[in-house]
N, C-alpha and C positions, 0 to 999 in steps of 0.2 A: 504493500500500500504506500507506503513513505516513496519510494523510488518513483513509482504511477504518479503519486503526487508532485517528486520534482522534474520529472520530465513536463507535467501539465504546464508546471509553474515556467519552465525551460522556454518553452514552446508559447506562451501567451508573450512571455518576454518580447520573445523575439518578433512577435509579431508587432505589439506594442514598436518596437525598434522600427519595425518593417514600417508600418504606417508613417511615423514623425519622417522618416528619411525619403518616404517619398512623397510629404506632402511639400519639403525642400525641392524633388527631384524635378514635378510637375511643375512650379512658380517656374525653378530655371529654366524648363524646355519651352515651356509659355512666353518666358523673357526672349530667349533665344530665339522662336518664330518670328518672333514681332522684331528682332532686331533683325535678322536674315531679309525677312520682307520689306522693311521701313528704312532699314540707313541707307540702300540704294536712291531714296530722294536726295539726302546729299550732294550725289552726284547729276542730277537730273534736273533738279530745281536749282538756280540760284539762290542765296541764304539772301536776297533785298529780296528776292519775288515771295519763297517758302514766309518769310516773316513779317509781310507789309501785311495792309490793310483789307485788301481783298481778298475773298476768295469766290472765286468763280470758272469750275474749272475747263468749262466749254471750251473758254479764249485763253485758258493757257495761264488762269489765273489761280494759285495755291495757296495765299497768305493763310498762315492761320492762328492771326492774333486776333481774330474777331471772333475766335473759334474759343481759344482758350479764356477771352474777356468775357464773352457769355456764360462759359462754366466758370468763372470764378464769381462774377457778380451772383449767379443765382447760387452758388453755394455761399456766398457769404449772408448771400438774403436768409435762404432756409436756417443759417446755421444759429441767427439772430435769433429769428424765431422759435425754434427747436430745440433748442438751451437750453433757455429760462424757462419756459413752458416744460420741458421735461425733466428739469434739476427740480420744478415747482411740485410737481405732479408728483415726482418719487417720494420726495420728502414730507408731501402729506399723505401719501398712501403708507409709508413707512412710519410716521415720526405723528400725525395728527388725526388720521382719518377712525372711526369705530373698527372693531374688525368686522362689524356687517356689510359694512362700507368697503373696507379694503379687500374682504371676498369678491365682492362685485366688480369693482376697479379692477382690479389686478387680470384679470379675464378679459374684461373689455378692452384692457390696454392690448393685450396677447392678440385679441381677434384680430384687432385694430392692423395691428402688424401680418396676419395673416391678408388681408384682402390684397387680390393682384391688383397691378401695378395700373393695369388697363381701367379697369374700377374705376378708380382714383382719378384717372385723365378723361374719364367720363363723366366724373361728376364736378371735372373741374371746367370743361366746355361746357357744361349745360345751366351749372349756377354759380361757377367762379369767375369763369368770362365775364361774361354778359353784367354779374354785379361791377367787378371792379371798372369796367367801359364804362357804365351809366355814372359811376359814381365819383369817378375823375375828367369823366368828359372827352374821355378817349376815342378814336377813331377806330379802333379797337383794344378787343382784351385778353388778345392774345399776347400777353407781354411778359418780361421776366420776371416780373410780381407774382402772376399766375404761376409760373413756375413754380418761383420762392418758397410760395404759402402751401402748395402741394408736398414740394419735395418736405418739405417742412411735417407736414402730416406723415408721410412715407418716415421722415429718419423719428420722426417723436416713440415709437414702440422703443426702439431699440435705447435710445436714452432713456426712457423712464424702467424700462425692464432691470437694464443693467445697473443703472444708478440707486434703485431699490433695492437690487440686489446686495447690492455694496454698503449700505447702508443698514441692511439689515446683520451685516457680518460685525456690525458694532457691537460690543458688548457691552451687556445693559447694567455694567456696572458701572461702565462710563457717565452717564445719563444720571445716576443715582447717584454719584460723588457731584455731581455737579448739583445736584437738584440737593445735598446736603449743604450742601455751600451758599444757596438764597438763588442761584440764578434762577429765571423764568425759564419755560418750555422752550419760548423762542431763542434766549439767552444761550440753554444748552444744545439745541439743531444750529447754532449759526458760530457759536466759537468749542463747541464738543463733538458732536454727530458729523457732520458736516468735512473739519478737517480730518478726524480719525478715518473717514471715508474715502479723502481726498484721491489718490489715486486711481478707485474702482468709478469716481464720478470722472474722473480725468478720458479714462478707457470709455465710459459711454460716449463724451461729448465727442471724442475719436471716433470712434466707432458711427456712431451717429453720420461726422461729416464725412466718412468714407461711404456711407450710404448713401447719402447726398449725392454725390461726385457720379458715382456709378450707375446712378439712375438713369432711364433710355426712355421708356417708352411715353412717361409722364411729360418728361419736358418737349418731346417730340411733339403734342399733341395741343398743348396749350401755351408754348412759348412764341407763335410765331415765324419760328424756324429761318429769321432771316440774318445774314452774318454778315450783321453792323458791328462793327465796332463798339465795346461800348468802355467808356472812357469817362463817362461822364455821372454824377450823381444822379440825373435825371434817366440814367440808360435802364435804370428797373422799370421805369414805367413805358417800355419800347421795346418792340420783339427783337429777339436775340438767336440767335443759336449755339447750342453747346457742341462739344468734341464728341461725345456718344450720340449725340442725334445725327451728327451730320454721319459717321461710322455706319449706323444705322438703316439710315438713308438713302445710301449711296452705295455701298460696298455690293447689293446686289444687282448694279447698274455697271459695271465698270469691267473690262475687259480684264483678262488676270496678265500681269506683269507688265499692266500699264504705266504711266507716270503716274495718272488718277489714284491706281490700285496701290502704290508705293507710296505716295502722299494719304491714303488713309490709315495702311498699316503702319508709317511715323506718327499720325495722331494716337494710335492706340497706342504706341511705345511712349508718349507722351504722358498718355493717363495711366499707365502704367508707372511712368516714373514719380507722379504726382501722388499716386495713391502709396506706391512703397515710402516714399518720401513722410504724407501723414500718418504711416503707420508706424514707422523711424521713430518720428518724432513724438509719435503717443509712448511709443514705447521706454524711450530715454525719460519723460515726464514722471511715468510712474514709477520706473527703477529710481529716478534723481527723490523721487515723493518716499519712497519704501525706504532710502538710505536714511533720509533726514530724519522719517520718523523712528527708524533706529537707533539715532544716536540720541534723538530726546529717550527715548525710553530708555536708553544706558544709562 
């Protein structure tokens, strides 16, 4: 029996192993496509035409800063939104809400995150357009606003789940030394709960805008889809187009091992580098959050 047991034990190991090294294996060969396919624009595009303001690629036009201005304005729009709204959300489902309340929450926030993607960009044509038009006097409402407040919807599960989560790893002794000490409720969630949590809220609001970023079909459908520029404070309220829509888009239009076809797989290598980029950087945060609070607790 002992032996059967370590060979079990041998064998899950290993598989354990098996999975982490190739979920390393697959990023690189993924990396690796997209660079095989995309750095040939390099050489194909000039780096004034690849990086100017146009893209239109009929007449030979590839810029794609109007490409990457679209995905950043609406991710910094959603991310505005989907934050605070979902730092707001966790901490009263965790920290304020009954638990008849926080049964019910907690579910709805889950469904919420299940609904497809297409959903969402249907309900955002039929009553998010149409308001935000009427309501800014817009000539339309298909704008990066509409995007914003969508994506915003799409990334808020995943912030409130995870930031709950993290919150609720707080021990409730923490809470209790504070509340022997005179502070208030809100006193102990904003200088107690709050920072002992810091890192796992760090990981949602990450997490969060990587969902953001990666999003396709929603902004496809209610941004406008037009690659302006946007440069400007005023560019949220004017159609835009992201780097996954236009990918989207276009990619099953395009003859294979075209310039076209090489200029979209560079944009995906693009969002690729963006998205490892905020995941870098979520990561360094929470390791840099996990040291600091190691050393106060020494």
């Amino acid at each position: 029996m002992k032996a059967t047991a370590n060979i079990n034990e041998f064998i899950i190991t290993r598989l354990i192993k098996l999975s982490g090294y190739s979920a390393i294996l697959f990023v690189s060969l993924i990396f690796f496509f997209l660079i095989r396919e995309g750095v040939p624009t390099l050489a194909e595009v000039p780096l004034d035409v690849l990086f100017s303001s146009r893209w239109y690629p009929i007449e030979d036009y590839y810029g794609i800063v109007p490409l990457i201005s679209g995905s950043v304005i609406i991710t910094i729009g959603a991310t505005l939104i989907a934050v605070p709204m979902g730092v707001g959300t966790a901490v009263f489902i965790s920290e304020v809400a009954p638990r008849w309340a926080r049964e019910i929450l907690k579910p709805l926030v889950e469904l919420l995150g299940g609904l497809p993607s297409v959903v969402i960009g249907f309900l955002g044509i039929l009553s998010f357009t149409p308001a935000i038009r009427v309501a800014l006097n817009l000539p339309t409402g298909l704008t990066a606003l509409a995007g914003s407040l969508l994506l915003a919807i799409v990334a808020l599960p995943t912030v409130v789940s995870v930031a709950e989560d993290a919150l609720d790893t707080v021990p409730r002794s923490y809470r209790e030394g504070a509340w022997a000490l005179g502070a208030t409720q809100w006193q102990t969630i904003w200088r107690v709960t709050l920072p002992a949590a810091r890192s796992g809220v760090l990981t949602a609001v990450m997490l969060g805008i990587g969902r953001a970023i990666g999003e396709t079909i929603i902004v496809m459908m209610v941004t406008g889809n037009a690659p302006v520029l946007a440069n400007k404070i005023s560019s949220i309220i004017s159609p835009v187009r992201t780097m996954t829509a236009t990918i989207a888009a276009e990619m099953g239009e395009v003859a294979n091992g075209s310039v076209h076809y090489h200029t979209l797989f560079f944009i995906g290598m693009m969002l690729f580098i963006i998205s490892l980029i905020v995941n870098i950087t979520a990561s360094a945060v929470v390791f840099r959050s996990q040291k600091r609070a190691e050393k106060v607790l020494s």
